[in-house]
N, C-alpha and C positions, 0 to 999 in steps of 0.2 A: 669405712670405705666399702660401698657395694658396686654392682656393676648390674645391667639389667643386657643378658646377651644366652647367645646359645655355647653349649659344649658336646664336642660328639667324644666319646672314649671309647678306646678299643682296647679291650682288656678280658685275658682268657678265662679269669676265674670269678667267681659268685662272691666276691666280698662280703656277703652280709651273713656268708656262714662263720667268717672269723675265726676258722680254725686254724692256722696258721700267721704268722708272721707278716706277710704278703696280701694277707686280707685283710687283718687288722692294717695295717700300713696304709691299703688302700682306701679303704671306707676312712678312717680320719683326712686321707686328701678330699675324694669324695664331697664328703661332711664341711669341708672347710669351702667349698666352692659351691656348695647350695647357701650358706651360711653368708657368703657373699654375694649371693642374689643372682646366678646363675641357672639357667636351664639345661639339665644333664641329663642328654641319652647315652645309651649305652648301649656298645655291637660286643659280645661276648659267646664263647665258645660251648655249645651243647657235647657230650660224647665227649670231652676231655679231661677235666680231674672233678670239678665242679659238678651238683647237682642247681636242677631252676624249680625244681617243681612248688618251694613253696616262696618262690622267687614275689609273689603280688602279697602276700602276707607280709614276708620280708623289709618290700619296701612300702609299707600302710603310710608312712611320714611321707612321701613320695621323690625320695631323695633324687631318683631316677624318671625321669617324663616316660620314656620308650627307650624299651627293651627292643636289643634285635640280636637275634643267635642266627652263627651257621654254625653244623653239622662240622664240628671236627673231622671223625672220624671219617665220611665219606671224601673230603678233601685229602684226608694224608693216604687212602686208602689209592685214592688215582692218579696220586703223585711217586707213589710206590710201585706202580701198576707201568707208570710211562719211565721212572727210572730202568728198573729192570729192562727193560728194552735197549735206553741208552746206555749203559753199562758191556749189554753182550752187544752192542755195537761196537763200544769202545774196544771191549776184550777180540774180537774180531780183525780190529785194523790193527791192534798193538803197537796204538800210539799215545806217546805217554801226553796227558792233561793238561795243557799249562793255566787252564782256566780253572785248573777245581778248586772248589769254592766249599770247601768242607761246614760251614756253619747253617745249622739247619733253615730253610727259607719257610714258613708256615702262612704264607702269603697264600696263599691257593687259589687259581683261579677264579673260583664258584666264590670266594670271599672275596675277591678282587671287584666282581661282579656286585655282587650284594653290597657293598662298600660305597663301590659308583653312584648305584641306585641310593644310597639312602644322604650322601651330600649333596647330591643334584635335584635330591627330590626340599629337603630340609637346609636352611641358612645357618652356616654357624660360622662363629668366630673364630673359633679354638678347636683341631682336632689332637686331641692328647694321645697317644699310643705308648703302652706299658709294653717293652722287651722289645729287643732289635729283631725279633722271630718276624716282626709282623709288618716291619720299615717298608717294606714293599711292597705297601697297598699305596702308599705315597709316591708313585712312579704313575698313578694315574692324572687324571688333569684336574689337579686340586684347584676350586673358583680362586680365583683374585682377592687379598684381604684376609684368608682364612690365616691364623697364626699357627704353624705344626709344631707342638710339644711332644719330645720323648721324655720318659721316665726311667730311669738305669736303673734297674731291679737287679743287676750283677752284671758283673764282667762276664758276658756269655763265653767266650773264646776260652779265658783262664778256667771258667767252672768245668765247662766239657774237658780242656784239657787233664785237671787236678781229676775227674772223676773215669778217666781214661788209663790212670796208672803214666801217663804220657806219650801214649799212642797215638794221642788224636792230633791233626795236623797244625799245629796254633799259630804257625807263619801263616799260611792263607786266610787262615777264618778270623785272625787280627784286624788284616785289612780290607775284607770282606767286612768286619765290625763297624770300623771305620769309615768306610764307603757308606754307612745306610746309618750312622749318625750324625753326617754331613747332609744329610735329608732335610733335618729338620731344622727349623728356627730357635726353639729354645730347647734346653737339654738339663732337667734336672738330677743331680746326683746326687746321694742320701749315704755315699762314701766318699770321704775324701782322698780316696788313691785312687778311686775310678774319676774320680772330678780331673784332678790334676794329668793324670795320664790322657783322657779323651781330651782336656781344653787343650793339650799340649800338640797334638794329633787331627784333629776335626778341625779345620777353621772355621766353617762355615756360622753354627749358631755362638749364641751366647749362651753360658756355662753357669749355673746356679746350686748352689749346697745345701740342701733342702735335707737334715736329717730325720731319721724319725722321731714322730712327735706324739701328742694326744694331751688330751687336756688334764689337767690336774685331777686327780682323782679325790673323794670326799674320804676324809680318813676314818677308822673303823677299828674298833677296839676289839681286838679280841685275844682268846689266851692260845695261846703260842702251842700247838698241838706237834708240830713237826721241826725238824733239828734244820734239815736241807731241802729246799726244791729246785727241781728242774722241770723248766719245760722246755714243747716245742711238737716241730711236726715231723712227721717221718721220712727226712734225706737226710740222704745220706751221711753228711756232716755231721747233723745231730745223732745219728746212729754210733758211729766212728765214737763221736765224743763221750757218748753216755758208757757204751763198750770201754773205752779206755780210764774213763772215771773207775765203775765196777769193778774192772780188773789189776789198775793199778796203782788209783786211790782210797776206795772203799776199805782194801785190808789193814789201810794203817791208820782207818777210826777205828773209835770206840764201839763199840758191838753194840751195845744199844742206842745207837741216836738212829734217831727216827727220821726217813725219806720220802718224798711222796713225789711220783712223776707223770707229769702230768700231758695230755694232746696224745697224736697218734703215737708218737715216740716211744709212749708206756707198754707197750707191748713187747720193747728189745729190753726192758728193766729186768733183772732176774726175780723171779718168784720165791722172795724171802718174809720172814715175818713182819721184820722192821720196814719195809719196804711195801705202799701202797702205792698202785697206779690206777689211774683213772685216765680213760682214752678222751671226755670231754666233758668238760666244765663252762655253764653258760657265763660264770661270772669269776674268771680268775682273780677277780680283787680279793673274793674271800678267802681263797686259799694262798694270796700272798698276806694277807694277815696274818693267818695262823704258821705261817711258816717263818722262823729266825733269819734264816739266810738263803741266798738261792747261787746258783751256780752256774758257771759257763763255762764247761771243761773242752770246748772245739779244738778239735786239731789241724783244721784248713776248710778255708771258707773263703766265700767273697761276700759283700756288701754289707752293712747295717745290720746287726738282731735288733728285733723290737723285745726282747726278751730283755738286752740292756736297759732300755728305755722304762721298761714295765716297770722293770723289779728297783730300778732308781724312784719313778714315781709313786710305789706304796714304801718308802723306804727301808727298805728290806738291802741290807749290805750283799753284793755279789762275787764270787770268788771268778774272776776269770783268766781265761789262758788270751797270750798275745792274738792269736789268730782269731778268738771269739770275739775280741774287742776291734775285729778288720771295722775298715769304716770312719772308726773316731781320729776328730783328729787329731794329732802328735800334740800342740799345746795344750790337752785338756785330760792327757791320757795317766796326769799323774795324781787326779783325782780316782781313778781305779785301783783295784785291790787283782793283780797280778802275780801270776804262777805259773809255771810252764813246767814244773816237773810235778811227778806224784809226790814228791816228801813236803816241797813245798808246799803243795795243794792243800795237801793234809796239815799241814803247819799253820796255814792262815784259818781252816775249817773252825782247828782245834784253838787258836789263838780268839778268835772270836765268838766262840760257844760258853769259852774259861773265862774269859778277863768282861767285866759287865761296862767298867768306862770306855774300853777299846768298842766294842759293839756300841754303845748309845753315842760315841763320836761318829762312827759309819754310818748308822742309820741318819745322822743327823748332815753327812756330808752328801750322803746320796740324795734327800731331798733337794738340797743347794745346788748340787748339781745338775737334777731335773730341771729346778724354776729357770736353770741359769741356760741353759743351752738345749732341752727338750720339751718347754712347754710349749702348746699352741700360741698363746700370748706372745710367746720369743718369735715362735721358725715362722709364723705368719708374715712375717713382717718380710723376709724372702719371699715367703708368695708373692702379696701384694705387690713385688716390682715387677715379678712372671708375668702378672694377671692386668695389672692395672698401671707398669712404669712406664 
């Protein structure tokens, strides 16, 4: 099944650096919708976490027709510039809010602008937009025909709130959420507690379960150099996580098994012997070969790890905690290797480093697992109704 039409995405980071979760994530959709015969530009943010520089090398396959960036930083900079005013306005009259609208709008002007310009200038079918930051560039006068896709990369309201200590206000910025996924027409979620909660709340689009996925990986022999790996990027979560592994799973292994951690993350690892980090690796496949087991010690999170997905598809067995497995759904969760205290973490480590038929059963489920609910071959088949039902 192909399609021969245009795609415009609006998405803030450089996926083809792939160093995080959210890039890998995005480059396999990407990838899936050139692969189906699509033409993909893309409007992406300069000055926010991403580097473009070697952005035309990047893309030599030419997965991307036209690149178009604005200026992050000059956007949130004037938007900062005109709050501060409205604020000692507000502090002024000393009248309390009923409008506030606490979830961040990164719709900015000058990208509202630039936004207008590049759909009225270019025909497209599909405008895709990754994070509700950005819903309201869709408040302009979208042509006739065009189909608006969101992509739920997390529950924005519950993350701010969870990384607030619970300060942040998540009554208003709920429905504030709400309001700007009512926007679009289709609305894919790669969690199924963000699926069921928005279909439950948004009437407007239709609701799609699109987990993470990627294609089967070619298998690759090698000798098993490392006991445990983790990876991942550096938020908070995985910070939280890896900190709480260290401090109060770490002491009740064995003193010499071997660690390796891997992505920006390795930098909060402690600096022990047994214990190698590496901040970036062009080819995690190699190092999920050489490693026995990998782990997902999270303590609170919202939507999908691709780190599940990975370390399922080089079958590599994972120890995870309930919150690392947010996301999956309830009828497949008991294909997982679950633990939520340190004794137990360390009991399943140790249970599967000892026992040789316990491990080559894992290894052997994790694959089945993958074929069965994260290959490309499977979640396509979701696409295909997005794209072409």
């Amino acid at each position: 099944m192909t399609a021969s039409g245009n795609v415009l995405i609006v998405f803030p980071h450089n996926f083809f650096e792939r160093k995080s979760g959210v890039h890998k994530r995005y480059f396999e959709f990407v990838s899936y919708l050139r692969e189906k015969g699509f033409s993909i530009d893309l409007l992406g943010l300069s000055h926010f976490e991403s580097t473009w520089d070697n952005f035309k090398l990047e893309n030599s396959n030419n997965l991307i027709t036209h690149l178009f960036l604005y200026n992050f930083r000059t956007g949130y900079n004037k938007q900062r510039f005109a709050s501060f005013f409205s604020n000692l306005k507000f502090i002024l009259k000393r009248k309390k809010n009923e409008n506030n609208k606490p979830l961040p709008d990164h719709a900015f002007p000058g990208m509202i602008a630039l936004f207008k310009k590049i759909i009225h200038k270019n025909k497209y079918d599909f405008i895709i937009i990754g994070y509700v930051y950005w819903a309201n560039l869709l408040m302009e006068n979208i042509p006739p025909g065009v189909i608006k896709v969101l992509t739920v990369e997390d529950f924005i309201s519950h993350k701010l709130y969870e990384n607030s200590q619970g300060s942040f206000e998540i009554e208003n910025s709920i429905k504030e959420e709400i309001k700007r996924v009512n926007l679009f027409d289709k609305v894919i979620c790669l969690s199924y507690e963000e699926l069921h909660f928005f279909s439950s709340h948004a009437l407007h689009p239709d609701f799609f379960f699109v987990p993470v996925f990627m294609n089967k990986p070619t298998p690759v022999n090698r000798e098993k150099e490392y006991d445990i790996l983790f990876i991942g990027f550096d938020n908070t979560d995985n910070i939280e996580g890896l900190d709480w592994f260290f401090n109060k799973v770490f002491p009740l292994l064995p003193a010499n098994l071997k660690i390796i951690v891997i992505g920006k993350i390795a930098r909060y690892a402690p600096e022990l012997p047994t214990v190698k980090r590496m901040d970036y690796t062009p080819d995690p496949g190699e190092l999920y070969s050489r490693s026995k087991i990998s782990i997902n010690p999270l303590q609170k999170g919202t939507g999908m790890k691709v780190k599940v997905a990975e370390s399922l598809a080089y079958g590599i067995p994972m120890i995870n905690t309930s919150k690392g497995l947010c996301g999956i759904p309830p009828e497949i969760l008991d294909q997982f290797i679950i633990a939520n205290d340190p004794l137990s973490f360390a009991n399943e480590i140790n249970h599967l480093l000892s026992d040789a038929k316990w491990y080559d059963d894992q290894c052997y489920k994790a694959k089945q697992t993958f074929g069965n609910f994260f290959d490309t071959r499977i979640v396509e088949k979701e696409l295909d109704k997005i794209f072409f039902g």
